[in-house]
C-alpha positions, 0 to 999 in steps of 0.5 A: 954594136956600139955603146951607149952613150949619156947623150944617146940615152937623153936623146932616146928619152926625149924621143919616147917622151914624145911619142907618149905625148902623141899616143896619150900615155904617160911616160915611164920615170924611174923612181929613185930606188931605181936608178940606174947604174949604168955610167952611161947614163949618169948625168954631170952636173955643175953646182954653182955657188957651194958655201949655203945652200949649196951644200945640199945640192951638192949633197943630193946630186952626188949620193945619186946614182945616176949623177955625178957632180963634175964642177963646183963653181964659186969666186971664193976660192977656199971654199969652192976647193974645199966643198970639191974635195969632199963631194963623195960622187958615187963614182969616187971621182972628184970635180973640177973647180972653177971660179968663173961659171962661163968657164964651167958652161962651156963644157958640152958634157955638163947636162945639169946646172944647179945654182945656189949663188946669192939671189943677184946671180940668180938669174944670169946664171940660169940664163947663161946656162940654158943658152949653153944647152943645160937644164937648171935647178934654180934657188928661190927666188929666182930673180932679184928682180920681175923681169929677170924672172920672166926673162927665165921663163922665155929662155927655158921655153925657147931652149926647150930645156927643164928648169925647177925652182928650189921652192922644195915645198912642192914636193912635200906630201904633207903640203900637197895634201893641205892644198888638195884640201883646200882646193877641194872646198873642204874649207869653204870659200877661201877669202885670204890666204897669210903667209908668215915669216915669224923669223928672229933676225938680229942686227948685222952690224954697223954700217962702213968699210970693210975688206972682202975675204982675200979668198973671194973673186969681188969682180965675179962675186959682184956679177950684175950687182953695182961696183960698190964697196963692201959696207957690211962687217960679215962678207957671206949671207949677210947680203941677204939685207942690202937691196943690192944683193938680196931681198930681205926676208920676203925674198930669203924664207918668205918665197916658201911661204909665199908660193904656198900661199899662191899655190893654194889660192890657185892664182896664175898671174901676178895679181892687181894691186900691191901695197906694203908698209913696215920698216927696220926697226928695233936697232940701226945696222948695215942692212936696207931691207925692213925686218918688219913687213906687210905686203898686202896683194889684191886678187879680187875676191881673194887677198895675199897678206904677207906678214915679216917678222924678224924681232922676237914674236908670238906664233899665229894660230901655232905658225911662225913660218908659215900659211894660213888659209882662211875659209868660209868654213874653217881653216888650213895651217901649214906651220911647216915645210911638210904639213899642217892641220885643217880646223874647222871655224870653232878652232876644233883640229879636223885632219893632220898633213904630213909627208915629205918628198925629194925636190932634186928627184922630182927635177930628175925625173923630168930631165929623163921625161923632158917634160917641164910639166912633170916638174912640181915647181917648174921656172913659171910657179918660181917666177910668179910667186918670186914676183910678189915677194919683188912687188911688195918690196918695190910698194915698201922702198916708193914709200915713207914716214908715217904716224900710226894713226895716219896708217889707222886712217889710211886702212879705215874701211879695210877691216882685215888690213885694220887687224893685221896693223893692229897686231903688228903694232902689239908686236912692236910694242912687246919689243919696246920699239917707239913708233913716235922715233922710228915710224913706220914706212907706208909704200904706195898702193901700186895697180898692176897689169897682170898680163904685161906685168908692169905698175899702170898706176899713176905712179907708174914712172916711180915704180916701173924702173924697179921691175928690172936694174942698171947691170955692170958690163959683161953681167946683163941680163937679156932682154926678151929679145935675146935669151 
C-alpha cells in the first residue's frame, strides 16, 4: 500500500470535516500533547518577516511536532539568515531563506504562511499567500487600511483557506472567562466598554535623512508603502510612528485592547459613527502618529472609547493596558492579556479571571478541521476590530487645532466624553505639556454605513480616500474583483 502523504492526510481531513458537517457531530482535533509525529503529516510553513514579532512564530511553529518551518522570509538579509540558522525545527532540518516572499509562495509544498512584517505588508501578504493555496496566520492588525481588511476576508472565503489573526487574546482562558462574564449580564446593561493603551513612548528622534541598513532590500521593504526616503534615525520598528507604515498605538497594542473591547460588546460591524482627537505631545520627532488619543465609536446604545497614552500615567481603575466594561450593575477589568476582576458598583472585587491559552494551537487545530469557525480570531473579528483602530485614526488626521475650551464646547452635553477630556487634560497637564502652544487636534465626527463600510457623512469625499491608499506598481492590493 502506498504511503501517505502530507497532502493526502489534509485531504482526508477535509473530507472528514465534511461529513461531520453533514451528520452533525463535531470533528475531532488533536489536542497539542497529541501531536503527531509522523513526517507525513507535518505541515511547512513559511514565516515572513523574522526580526520582532517574528521570533515567536518562528518559535512556536518549529517546537511543534507536527510543523516544521521550511522558509524564512525577510528583505533584511542579515537578519532573516540568522533567525534561519538558529530555527530548531524538531526535525533538525533548517529552512531555506528568501528575500522576496513571491519567491517562497511559489513552493506548492508550503501549507502555512505566517506573517509578521510591518503593518503595510500585511495585507498583501496574506492576499498573495492564499491565492498561491496557503493558509495564513496574520499579525494584528491585519491591514494598514479598511479595505485591505476586507479584501482578506473575501480572499480567504473564496479560497476556502483558514486564516487567523494574531490577536492572541482570544485564546486566553482568562479573558474568555471575563467576556463570558459579561456576556452573561452578570454586570447588568453594558453602556461602554474603554480600552486603554497607558504605554510610554518616547521620542524616535529628529526628523531627516538617514541611510537604510545595507543588509535591507528598500524596494522589498518598502512593498505597497510610497518610494520615499528614509526620515527616521532607527530603520526597525521605529515605523511604527509614520502614516506610511504603521498606525500609531491604536494600531500596534491597542488592536488587543481593542478587539477586546468589541468582543465584549458583542458588536459584528464597524459601528455608526467615529470621532477622534489628540495629538503628538510632550517633544517633536520623526513620527506622525499622536502618542495621545481618543477615539470614541457610537454603537447606538453602547459606546467604544479608546484612550492612547504614550506619556508618563497613572493606571485606571488598576489597568494601564487594557479594558474596562462598565455595567449597570458593576464592572469588568481586564488589565492583562489573560485576565482580570469583575467589581461590583461599590469597587468590592467579585470574581478573579485568569488563564492562558496557545494561539498558534488553536490555528492549527483549524487547519486539520478546515473549519474557519473553529478559529478563536478568524480573519472577519481581525478585520472588524482592525477597522476601528483605522477609523479612528482616519477622524484624528481630517482634523485640527483646538483651544481646550473650544473641545469643552463641542463635548457639552456629552457627559461620558466631558469626563474622558477632563482626565486626559490632567494627564497632559502632570506631564508639563502647555496645550496654550501645542493644542490639541479634534478630528471630524464621521457617520458610518456599516454594511458598506464607507463614511456617508457630508464630509464623506474628505474621509473616503483613507479607507484604502495610492500602492507602487507590482505591491497592489486587489480589488474585490480580484482576490
Amino acid at each position: 500500500m502506498a504511503q501517505k502523504t502530507r497532502r493526502d492526510f489534509l485531504e482526508q481531513s477535509m473530507l472528514s470535516a465534511a461529513a461531520a458537517a453533514v451528520a452533525g457531530t463535531p470533528t475531532f482535533v488533536a489536542a497539542e500533547e497529541t501531536q503527531s509525529k509522523s513526517p507525513n503529516e507535518r505541515l511547512q510553513v513559511a514565516c515572513v518577516g523574522v526580526r520582532g514579532r517574528g521570533q515567536s512564530h518562528l518559535s512556536a511553529f518549529s517546537r511543534r511536532k507536527d510543523t516544521e518551518v521550511v522558509a524564512v522570509v525577510d528583505p533584511d538579509e542579515a537578519i532573516g539568515r540568522q533567525r534561519a540558522e538558529k530555527v530548531g525545527n524538531s526535525s533538525g532540518r533548517k529552512p531555506q531563506y528568501f528575500s522576496d516572499m513571491r519567491k517562497a509562495f511559489e513552493d506548492k509544498s508550503i501549507d502555512i504562511v505566517s506573517i509578521a512584517t510591518p503593518n503595510h505588508w500585511h495585507a498583501l501578504a496574506a492576499i498573495w499567500a492564499i491565492q498561491a493555496g496557503k493558509d495564513v496566520y496574520v499579525e494584528k492588525p491585519v491591514s494598514h487600511n479598511v479595505s485591505e481588511g476586507r479584501r482578506i476576508v473575501q480572499a480567504a472565503r473564496k479560497y476556502g483557506k483558514i486564516v487567523q489573526t494574531g490577536t492572541q487574546c482570544r485564546s486566553m482562558g482568562g479573558t474568555v472567562q471575563a467576556i463570558n462574564h459579561v456576556h452573561q449580564g452578570k454586570i447588568g446593561d453594558v453602556s461602554v466598554a474603554r480600552g486603554l493603551c497607558y504605554k510610554r513612548r518616547g521620542s524616535i528622534g529628529a526628523r531627516g535623512k538617514y541611510d537604510v541598513p545595507a543588509s535591507v532590500n528598500y524596494d522589498l521593504w518598502l512593498g505597497p508603502a510610497p518610494e520615499k526616503t528614509l526620515s527616521r534615525p532607527r530603520f526597525h520598528y521605529d515605523w511604527h510612528w509614520q502614516w506610511d507604515y504603521g498606525n500609531g498605538d491604536l494600531g500596534n497594542q491597542g488592536i488587543h485592547q481593542m478587539d477586546i473591547a468589541r468582543w465584549g460588546l458583542g458588536v459584528d460591524h464597524i459601528g455608526h459613527s467615529v470621532f477622534s482627537y489628540g495629538g503628538r505631545l510632550g517633544y517633536v520627532d520623526a513620527g506622525d502618529t499622536a502618542n495621545t488619543q481618543v477615539s470614541i465609536h457610537d454603537y447606538g446604545a453602547k459606546r467604544l472609547v479608546f484612550e492612547v497614552r504614550g506619556l508618563p500615567t497613572d493606571r485606571l481603575k488598576g489597568a494601564g493596558v487594557g479594558v474596562i466594561f462598565e455595567g449597570s450593575d458593576g464592572y469588568v477589568v481586564l488589565s492583562s492579556y489573560n485576565g482580570g476582576a469583575a467589581f461590583d458598583p461599590d469597587g468590592k472585587m467579585v470574581k478573579k479571571f485568569s488563564g492562558g491559552g496557545d494561539h498558534f494551537a488553536n490555528f492549527i487545530s483549524a487547519v486539520r478541521s478546515r473549519k474557519h469557525t473553529d478559529l478563536n480570531a478568524d480573519i472577519l473579528d481581525g478585520h472588524l476590530s482592525s477597522a476601528l483602530c483605522h477609523l479612528g485614526n482616519v477622524s484624528y488626521r481630517l482634523g485640527s487645532a483646538i483651544s481646550v475650551a473650544d473641545m469643552q464646547k463641542r463635548l457639552d452635553g456629552d457627559d461620558e466624553g466631558t469626563a474622558t477630556l477632563g482626565r486626559v487634560i490632567g494627564h497632559l497637564g502632570k506631564n508639563k505639556v502647555d496645550l496654550a502652544s501645542q493644542q490639541l487636534t479634534s478630528g471630524l465626527k464621521l457617520q458610518l454605513d456599516p454594511k458598506k463600510e464607507i463614511f456617508v457623512s457630508t464630509e464623506a469625499a474628505k474621509a473616503n480616500p483613507h479607507l484604502s491608499r495610492e500602492y507602487r506598481k507590482s505591491f497592489v492590493v486587489p480589488s474585490a474583483a480580484n482576490v
